[in-house]
N, C-alpha and C positions, 0 to 999 in steps of 0.2 A: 198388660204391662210386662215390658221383659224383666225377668230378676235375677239375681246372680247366681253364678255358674256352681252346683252344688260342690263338684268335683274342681274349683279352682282353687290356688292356697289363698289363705286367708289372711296372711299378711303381708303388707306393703314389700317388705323387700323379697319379699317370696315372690311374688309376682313379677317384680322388676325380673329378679334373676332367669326369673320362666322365658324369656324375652331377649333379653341382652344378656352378653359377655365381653366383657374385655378382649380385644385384638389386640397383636404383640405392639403395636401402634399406641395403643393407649384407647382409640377409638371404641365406644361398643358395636359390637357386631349381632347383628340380630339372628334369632335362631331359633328353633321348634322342637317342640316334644311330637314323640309319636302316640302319645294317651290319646284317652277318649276325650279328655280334658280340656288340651292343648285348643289355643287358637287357631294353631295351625294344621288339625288332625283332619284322618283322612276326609272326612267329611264337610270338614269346615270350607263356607263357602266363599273364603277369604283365599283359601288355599286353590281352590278350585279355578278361580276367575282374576288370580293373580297375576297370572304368564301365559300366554299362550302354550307356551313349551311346558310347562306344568300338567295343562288340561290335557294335552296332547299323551303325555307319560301315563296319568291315570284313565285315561279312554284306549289304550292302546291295548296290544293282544294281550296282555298279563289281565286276566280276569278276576285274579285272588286277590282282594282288594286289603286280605291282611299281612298277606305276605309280600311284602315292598310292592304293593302300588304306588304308596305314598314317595314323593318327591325327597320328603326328609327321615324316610325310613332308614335306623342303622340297621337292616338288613342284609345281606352279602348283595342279594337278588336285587336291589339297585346299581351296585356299580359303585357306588357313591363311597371315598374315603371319609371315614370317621374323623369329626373334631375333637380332638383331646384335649383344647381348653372346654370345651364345652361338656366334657362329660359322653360324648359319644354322640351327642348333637352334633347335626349339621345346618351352619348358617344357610340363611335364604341364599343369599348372594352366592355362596360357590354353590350352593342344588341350581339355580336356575343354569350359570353358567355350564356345568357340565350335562344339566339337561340339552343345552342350545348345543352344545358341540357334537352330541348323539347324533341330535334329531338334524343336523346341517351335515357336516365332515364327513366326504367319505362317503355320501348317499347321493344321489340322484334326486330333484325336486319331483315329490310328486304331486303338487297342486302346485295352481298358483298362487296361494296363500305360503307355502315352504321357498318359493321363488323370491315372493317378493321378501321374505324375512332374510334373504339369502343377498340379496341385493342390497337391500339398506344395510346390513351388516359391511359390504364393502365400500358402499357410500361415506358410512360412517368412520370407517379406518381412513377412507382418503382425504375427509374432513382431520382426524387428528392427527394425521400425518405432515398435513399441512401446517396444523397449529405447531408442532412441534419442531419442524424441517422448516427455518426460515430462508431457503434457496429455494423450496419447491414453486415450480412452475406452473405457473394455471393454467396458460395454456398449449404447454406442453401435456400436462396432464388430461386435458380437457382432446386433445387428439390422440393421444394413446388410449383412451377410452370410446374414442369415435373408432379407431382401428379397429378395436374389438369388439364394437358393435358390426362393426361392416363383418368382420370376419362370423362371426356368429351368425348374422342373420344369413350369410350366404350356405353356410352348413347347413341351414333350415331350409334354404330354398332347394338344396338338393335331398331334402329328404331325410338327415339325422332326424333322430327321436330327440337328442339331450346333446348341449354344448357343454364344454369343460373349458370357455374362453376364461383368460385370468383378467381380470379388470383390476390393475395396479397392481396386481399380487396375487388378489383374492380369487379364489374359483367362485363363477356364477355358474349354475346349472338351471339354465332357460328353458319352459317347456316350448314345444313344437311351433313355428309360426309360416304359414303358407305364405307362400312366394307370392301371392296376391296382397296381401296386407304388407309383405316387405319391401312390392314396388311403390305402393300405396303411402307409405312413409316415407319414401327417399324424394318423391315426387316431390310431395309437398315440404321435407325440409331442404330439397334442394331449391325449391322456389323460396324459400324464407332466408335464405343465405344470399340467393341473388337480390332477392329486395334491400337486405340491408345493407348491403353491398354498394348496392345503386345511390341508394338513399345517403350512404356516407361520403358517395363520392361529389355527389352531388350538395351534396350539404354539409361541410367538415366538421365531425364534434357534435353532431345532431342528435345521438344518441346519448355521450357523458350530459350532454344537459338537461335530456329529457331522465335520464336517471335520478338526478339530482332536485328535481322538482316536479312538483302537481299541482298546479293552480288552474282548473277549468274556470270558467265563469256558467259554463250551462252544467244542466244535470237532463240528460234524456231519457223518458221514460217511453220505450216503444215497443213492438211487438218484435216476437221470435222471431218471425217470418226471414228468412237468410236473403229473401229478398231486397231487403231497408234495411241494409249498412249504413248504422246511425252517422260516423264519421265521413264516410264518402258522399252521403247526398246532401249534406251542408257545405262539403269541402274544406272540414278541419282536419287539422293534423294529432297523432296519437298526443295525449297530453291535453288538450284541449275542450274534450266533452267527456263529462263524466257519464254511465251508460248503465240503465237498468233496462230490464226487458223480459214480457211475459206474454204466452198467448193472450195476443187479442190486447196488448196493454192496456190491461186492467188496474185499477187502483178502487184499492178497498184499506177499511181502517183493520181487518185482524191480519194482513200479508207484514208480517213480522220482518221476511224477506226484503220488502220494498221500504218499510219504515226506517230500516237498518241504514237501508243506502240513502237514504232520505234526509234522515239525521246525520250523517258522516258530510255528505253532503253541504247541507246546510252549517251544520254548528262548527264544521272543521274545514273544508273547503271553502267554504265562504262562499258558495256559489252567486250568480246573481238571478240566472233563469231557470227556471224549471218548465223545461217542455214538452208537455204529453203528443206523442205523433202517433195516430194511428193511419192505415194505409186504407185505400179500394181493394175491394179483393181478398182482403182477410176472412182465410176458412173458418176464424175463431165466431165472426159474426155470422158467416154463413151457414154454420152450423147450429148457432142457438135459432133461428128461424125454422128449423124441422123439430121433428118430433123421434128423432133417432136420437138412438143409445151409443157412446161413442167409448165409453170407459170411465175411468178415476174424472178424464176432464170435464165430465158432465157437472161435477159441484161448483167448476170454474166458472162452465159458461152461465151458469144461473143467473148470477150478476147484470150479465147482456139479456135473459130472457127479463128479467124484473124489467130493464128499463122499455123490454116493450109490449110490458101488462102496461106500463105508465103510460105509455103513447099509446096507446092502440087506436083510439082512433084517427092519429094522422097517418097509422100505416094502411087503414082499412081503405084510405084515400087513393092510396097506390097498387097498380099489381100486386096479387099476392104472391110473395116468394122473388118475386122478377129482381132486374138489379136497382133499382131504384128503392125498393125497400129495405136493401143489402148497404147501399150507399146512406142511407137517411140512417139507418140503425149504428153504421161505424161512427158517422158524425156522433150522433148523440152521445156515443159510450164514450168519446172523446173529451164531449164537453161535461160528459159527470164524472171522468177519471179529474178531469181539473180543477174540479167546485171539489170532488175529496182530498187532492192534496192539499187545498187551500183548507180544509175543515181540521188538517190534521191539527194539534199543538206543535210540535215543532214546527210549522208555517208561521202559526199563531202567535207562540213564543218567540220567533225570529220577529217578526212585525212588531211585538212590544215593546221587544228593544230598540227598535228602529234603525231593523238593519231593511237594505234594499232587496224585497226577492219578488219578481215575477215572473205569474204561470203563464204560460200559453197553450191553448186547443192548437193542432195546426190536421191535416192528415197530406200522408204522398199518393199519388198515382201515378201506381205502376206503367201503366201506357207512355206516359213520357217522362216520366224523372220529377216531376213538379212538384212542390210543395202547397197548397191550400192553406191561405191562413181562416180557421173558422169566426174570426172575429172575438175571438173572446182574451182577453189580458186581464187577469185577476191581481193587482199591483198592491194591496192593503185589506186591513180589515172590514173599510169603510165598502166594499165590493161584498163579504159575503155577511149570512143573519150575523144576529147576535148572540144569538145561543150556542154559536161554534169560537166565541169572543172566549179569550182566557188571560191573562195577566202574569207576564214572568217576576213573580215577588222575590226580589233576591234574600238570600238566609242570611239570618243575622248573624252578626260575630257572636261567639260565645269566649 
């Protein structure tokens, strides 16, 4: 059991005072000792894992860890001005800020962890700039920040190390990015500009209203595979199918992931269908059928091996390995990702209330676009056992 701090004071406002001080504001302003004591002493792992830019200061080339490593050392060898309401203390707030203005201003990024703290730093200014500046333009702003991307990435593409573009003001210092990866983005947001382009012309105002709402009726659960774009091989439009997906679309009750969307879903969406689609040709099934090692997704595909310890003997019926065993094993995984979403409580607890939700098995084939419905519509509780039956008891007032 932890116990109190030998070397802490011992009474109430002694403590307070360890802590806080009044700012000329009236505000308290919090603040640190540099004892062995203090909460926030070199060692303390509050102090340590507070700020990045903190961690950063005591990891850095100053090895003497008593002589101003520490962030709220009054030291010379920090840098750091003395608080004089505090006694020679210095508040968190201004250590972290002039730590952040060291470790940015005036240097060069040298990771891309300094890049990106360098960046949101700018982000951030042109967010309160905005709040504050009620002329500012979004997007005017919003192209003066495409200028200076274009402009950056071109210095990259001829070979600079480090750009010094200013984004609204702010200097970014962006590490290195090959002229493969910069055609590589422009492609495709130049393709994302012509689509929406198209799409507005063609349909006026098509975007403010898909902004403005989300009301799918389906909820699709399908496989990674970039093949089976959930939206194009039904022919809805964004807005319309709500969309989960995982190798080999699996549904298991501990995927916390899939429960999440499941419940959103259901309890807030209001969806009406839930449809698990799996495809022909999924490497996810094709893989649980051998005996090779594949990595992390070997825990995944165990799921598809269980269900064909279950079958075995309708597979033994079939080539073994051929596609017919490949096809019979996706069907199946189909129709038990379905009977578990229906097992889940949130299915269960939507059915008590007697709201409208049904599952469907379906799978696609790749060879021509088609969809298969495997026969199965899970519509109530009266469809699966009773032992996955549960009762939404509403709580009593108190």
């Amino acid at each position: 059991m932890i116990g109190p701090n030998p070397s802490a004071p011992t009474s109430s406002s002694a403590s307070a005072e360890a802590i806080s001080t009044p700012s000329s504001q009236g505000r308290p302003k919090i603040s640190a000792h540099t004892d062995s004591g203090s909460v926030f002493s070199p060692s303390s792992p509050i102090q340590i894992k507070s700020h990045p830019f903190l961690r950063k200061l005591q990891t850095g080339s100053n090895t003497n860890a008593t002589a101003g490593s520490s962030a709220f050392s009054t030291s010379s060898s920090t840098g750091f001005p003395s608080d004089s309401s505090s006694n020679g203390r210095k508040s968190v707030d201004e250590a972290i800020t002039a730590v952040a203005s060291k470790s940015i201003a005036g240097s060069v990024a040298s990771s891309p962890t300094t890049a990106a703290a360098t960046a949101t730093d700018a982000l951030f200014s042109r967010r309160l700039n905005q709040s504050e500046d009620k002329t500012f333009d979004e997007n005017n702003g919003v192209e003066r920040a495409t200028h200076a991307h274009d402009a950056c990435c071109a210095k990259h593409a001829q070979g600079s190390a480090f750009d010094d573009t200013l984004f609204l003001g702010q200097p970014i210092h962006l590490p290195p990015i090959s002229a493969e990866a910069h055609r590589f983005s422009e492609q495709l947001l130049g393709q994302n500009k012509a689509w929406a382009q198209k799409t507005e012309m063609e349909r006026p105002g098509f975007f403010a209203k898909l902004e403005k709402q989300q009301k799918p009726q389906v909820l699709w659960i399908g496989c990674s595979d970039s093949r089976v774009p959930a939206n194009q091989i039904v022919n809805l439009d964004p807005g319309e199918i709500f969309v989960h997906r995982n190798i080999a679309n699996v549904v298991t009750h501990t995927d916390l992931n899939l429960l999440s969307v499941l419940e959103y879903a259901v309890d807030v969406l209001k969806v009406r269908h839930v449809i698990v689609c799996g495809h022909y040709g999924c490497g996810g099934v094709a893989a649980s059928l051998t005996q090779k090692q594949f990595g992390i997704i070997d825990n995944w595909l165990r799921n598809i091996k269980d269900l064909y310890t279950i079958h075995r003997k309708k597979f033994e019926a079939l080539p073994h390995g051929g596609k017919e065993q490949q096809d019979l094993l996706t069907e199946l995984n189909v129709i038990q990702s379905a009977l578990n979403v229906s097992h889940t409580s949130i299915i269960q607890k939507a059915w008590s209330r007697g709201e409208e939700v049904s599952i469907h098995g379906w799978c696609y084939r790749l060879s021509d676009g088609m969809i298969r419905n495997l026969g199965l519509c899970i519509e109530g509780p009266g469809n699966v056992e009773d032992v996955y039956h549960v009762q939404d008891i509403p709580k009593s007032d108190k």
